[in-house]
N, C-alpha and C positions, 0 to 999 in steps of 0.2 A: 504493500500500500504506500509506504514511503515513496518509491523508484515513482509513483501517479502522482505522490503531493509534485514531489519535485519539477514533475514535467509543468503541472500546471502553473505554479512558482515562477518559474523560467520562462515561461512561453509570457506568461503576465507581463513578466519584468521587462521580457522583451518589445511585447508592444504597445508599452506605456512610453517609449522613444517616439513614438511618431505625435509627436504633439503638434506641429503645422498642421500635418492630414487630419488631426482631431477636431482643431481650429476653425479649417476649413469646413471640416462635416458640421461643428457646430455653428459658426453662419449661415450655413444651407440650412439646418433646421428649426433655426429661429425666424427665416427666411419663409421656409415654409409653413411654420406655423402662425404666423401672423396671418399669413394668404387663407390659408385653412380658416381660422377664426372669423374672418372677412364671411366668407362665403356660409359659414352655418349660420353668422348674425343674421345676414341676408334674410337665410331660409327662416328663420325663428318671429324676423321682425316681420314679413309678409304672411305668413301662415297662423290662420287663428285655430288650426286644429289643436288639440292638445297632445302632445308627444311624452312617450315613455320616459324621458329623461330632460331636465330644465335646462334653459339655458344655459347657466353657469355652469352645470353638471357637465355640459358638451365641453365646455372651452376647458376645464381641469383635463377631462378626457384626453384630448387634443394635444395639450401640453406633456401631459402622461409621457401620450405616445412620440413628442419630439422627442422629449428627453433620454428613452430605453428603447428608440428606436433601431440603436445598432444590436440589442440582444434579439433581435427576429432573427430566423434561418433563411436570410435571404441572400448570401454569398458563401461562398467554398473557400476553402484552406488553400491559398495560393501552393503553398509548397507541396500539399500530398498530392494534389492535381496534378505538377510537375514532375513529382515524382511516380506516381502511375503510367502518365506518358513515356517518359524517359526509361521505367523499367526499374529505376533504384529504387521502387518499393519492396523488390526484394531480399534488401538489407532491412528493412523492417520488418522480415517476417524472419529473419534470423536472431532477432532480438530475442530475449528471455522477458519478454513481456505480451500481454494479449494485447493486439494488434486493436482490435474494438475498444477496449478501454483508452488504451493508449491515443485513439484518437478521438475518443470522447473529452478526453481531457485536454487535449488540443481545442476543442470546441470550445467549452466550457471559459477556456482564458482566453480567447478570440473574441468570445460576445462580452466577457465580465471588463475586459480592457477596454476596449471600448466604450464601450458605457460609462467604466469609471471617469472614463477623460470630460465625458460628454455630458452626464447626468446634472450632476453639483453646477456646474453655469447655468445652463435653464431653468434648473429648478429656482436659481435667486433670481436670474431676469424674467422670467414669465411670474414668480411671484411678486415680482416687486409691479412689474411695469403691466402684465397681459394677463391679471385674471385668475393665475394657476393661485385653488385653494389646498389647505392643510387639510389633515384626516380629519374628520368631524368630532373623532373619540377616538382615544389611545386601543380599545380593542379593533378599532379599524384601520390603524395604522400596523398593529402587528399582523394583523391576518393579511392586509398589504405585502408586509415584505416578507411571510413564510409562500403567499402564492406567487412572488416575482421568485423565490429561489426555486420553486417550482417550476413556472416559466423559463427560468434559463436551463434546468434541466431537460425539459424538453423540447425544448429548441437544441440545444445540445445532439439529443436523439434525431431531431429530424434531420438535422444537417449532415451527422452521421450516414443517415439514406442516401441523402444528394451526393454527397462522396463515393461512398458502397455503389451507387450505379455509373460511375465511370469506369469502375471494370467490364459493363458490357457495352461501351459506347467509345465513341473514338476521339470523338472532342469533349461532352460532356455538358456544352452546350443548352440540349434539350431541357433534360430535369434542372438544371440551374438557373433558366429559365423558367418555365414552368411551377417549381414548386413556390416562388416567393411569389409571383402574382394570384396562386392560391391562397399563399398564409396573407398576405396584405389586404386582399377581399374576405376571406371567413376568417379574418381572428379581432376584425374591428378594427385595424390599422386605419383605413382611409374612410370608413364611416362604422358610427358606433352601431354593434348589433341589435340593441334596443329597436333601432329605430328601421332596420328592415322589417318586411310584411310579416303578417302572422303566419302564413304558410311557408314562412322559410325558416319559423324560428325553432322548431323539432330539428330540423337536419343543423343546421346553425349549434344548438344546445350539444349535439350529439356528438359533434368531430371536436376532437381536439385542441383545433386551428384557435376557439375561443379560451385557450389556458395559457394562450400565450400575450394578450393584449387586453381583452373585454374582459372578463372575470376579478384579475387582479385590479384593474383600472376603476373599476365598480366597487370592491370592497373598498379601495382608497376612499371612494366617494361616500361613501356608506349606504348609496345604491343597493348593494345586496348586504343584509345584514352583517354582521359579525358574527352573531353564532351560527350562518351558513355558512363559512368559511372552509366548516369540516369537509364539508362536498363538493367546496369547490377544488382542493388538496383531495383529495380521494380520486377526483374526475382526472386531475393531471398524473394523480400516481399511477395508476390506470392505463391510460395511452401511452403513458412515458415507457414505465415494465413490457408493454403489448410492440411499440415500437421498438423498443434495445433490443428484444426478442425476434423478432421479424428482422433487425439489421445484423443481429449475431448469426444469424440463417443465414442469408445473403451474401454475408461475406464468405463464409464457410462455404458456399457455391461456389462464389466468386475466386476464390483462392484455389481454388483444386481445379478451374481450368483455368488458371493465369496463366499466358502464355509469355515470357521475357525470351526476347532474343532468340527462338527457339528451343526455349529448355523449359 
C-alpha cells in the first residue's frame, strides 16, 4: 500500500509545477462562469414557471462546478497514452505492482492536483464578487466533502475505462471523446439535473454520471438533505466497486492480447 501512497504523492507533487497552465484554466473558468451565470439569470428572470431549484441555488451550482471542474473524467493521462502507443507499457506490466491500481492512483492525483490549484481562487472570487454561497449547516458541508471524495473516486474509475480502451483502438481518440460529452451532459456539469424533464429524471437518478457533479453540489446547497447523504455515498460506492470491476476485467483482456513489437 505504501509503493500507491507514494505514486500518488509524487505524481501530486509533480503537477502542482504547472501553475501558468493552472492560471490559465482558472481565467477560463471564471470566464466561463460569469457567461454561465449571465444566461441562467436570463432564463430565471423571463420565466415565471417555478423550477426545482432557486435562483441563487443555480448560481452556487454553477460556481461549484467552475471550481472542481478539473476533477471530471474528461481527459487521459498524457503519458500512459504515450506509453500504450509506443509499446513501453510493457515495462509496467513488469513492475511488482497491479497495473489497475497503479493507474488509479495516477488518476486520482491528476484530478486532486488540479483542483487543488484551481479550487481555493474561485471559491474566494465567486464568493466575494459572483454569488457562490456557504453550506447552509455544518452537516451539509461534511456530507459535501465525504460525496466530493467520493466523486473523485469515481471519476478516478471512469477514467481508468477511457485509458483500458486504448488497448483496443489505435489513437484512442473515440472514447476520449465520447465519454466527457457524456459525463458533462448527465452528471449536471452544463445544466443542473433538477431542472431537466420529469421523464428523464429515472434514467438521470440511475447512472452514475450524477455522483460526480449534481449530488454532491446539492448536498453543498442543502438541496438534498443531510441525512440523505447516506444514499447519496452508497449510490457512488456502488458504481464506483461495479466500474473498478468491469475495468479490472478489461484490462485483464486487454493484457493477454497486447501485442508490442511482435511479442
Amino acid at each position: 500500500m505504501r509503493a500507491y501512497w507514494a505514486i500518488i504523492s509524487a505524481r501530486f507533487r509533480m503537477l502542482l509545477q504547472y501553475r501558468a497552465a493552472a492560471m490559465a484554466g482558472l481565467t477560463t473558468q471564471i470566464f466561463w462562469g460569469i457567461i454561465r451565470v449571465m444566461i441562467f439569470s436570463a432564463f430565471y428572470a423571463s420565466s415565471s414557471t417555478r423550477q426545482p431549484m432557486s435562483h441563487s441555488e443555480v448560481i452556487t451550482y454553477i460556481w461549484l462546478g467552475q471550481a472542481f471542474f478539473a476533477m471530471l473524467p474528461w481527459s487521459l493521462d498524457s503519458d500512459i497514452r504515450e506509453m500504450i502507443r509506443s509499446g513501453t507499457v510493457v515495462y509496467e506490466l513488469l513492475r511488482p505492482l497491479d497495473l489497475y491500481t497503479t493507474w488509479f492512483c495516477r488518476a486520482i492525483a491528476m484530478r486532486g492536483a488540479s483542483t487543488a490549484l484551481r479550487a481555493v481562487p474561485i471559491f474566494v472570487v465567486a464568493g466575494i464578487f459572483f454569488g457562490l454561497r456557504p453550506p447552509p449547516a455544518i452537516g451539509a458541508g461534511i456530507g459535501w466533502a465525504f460525496a466530493m471524495l467520493g466523486a473523485l473516486m469515481l471519476g478516478a474509475a471512469i477514467t481508468n475505462l477511457i485509458t483500458i480502451s486504448l488497448l483496443w483502438t489505435i489513437s484512442g481518440q473515440g472514447m476520449a471523446r465520447l465519454m466527457p460529452a457524456c459525463v458533462w451532459v448527465l452528471s449536471g456539469s452544463i445544466i443542473p439535473l433538477p431542472l431537466f424533464p420529469d421523464w428523464a429524471q429515472a434514467t438521470l437518478n440511475f447512472l452514475p454520471f450524477r455522483d460526480l457533479v449534481d449530488t454532491p453540489y446539492r448536498l453543498y446547497m442543502g438541496h438534498i438533505p443531510p441525512q440523505y447523504a447516506i444514499y447519496v455515498l452508497a449510490h457512488q460506492a456502488v458504481w464506483t466497486a461495479a466500474l473498478v470491476l468491469l475495468g479490472r476485467w478489461l484490462l485483464a483482456r486487454g493484457t493477454r492480447r497486447l501485442v508490442v513489437h511482435g511479442g
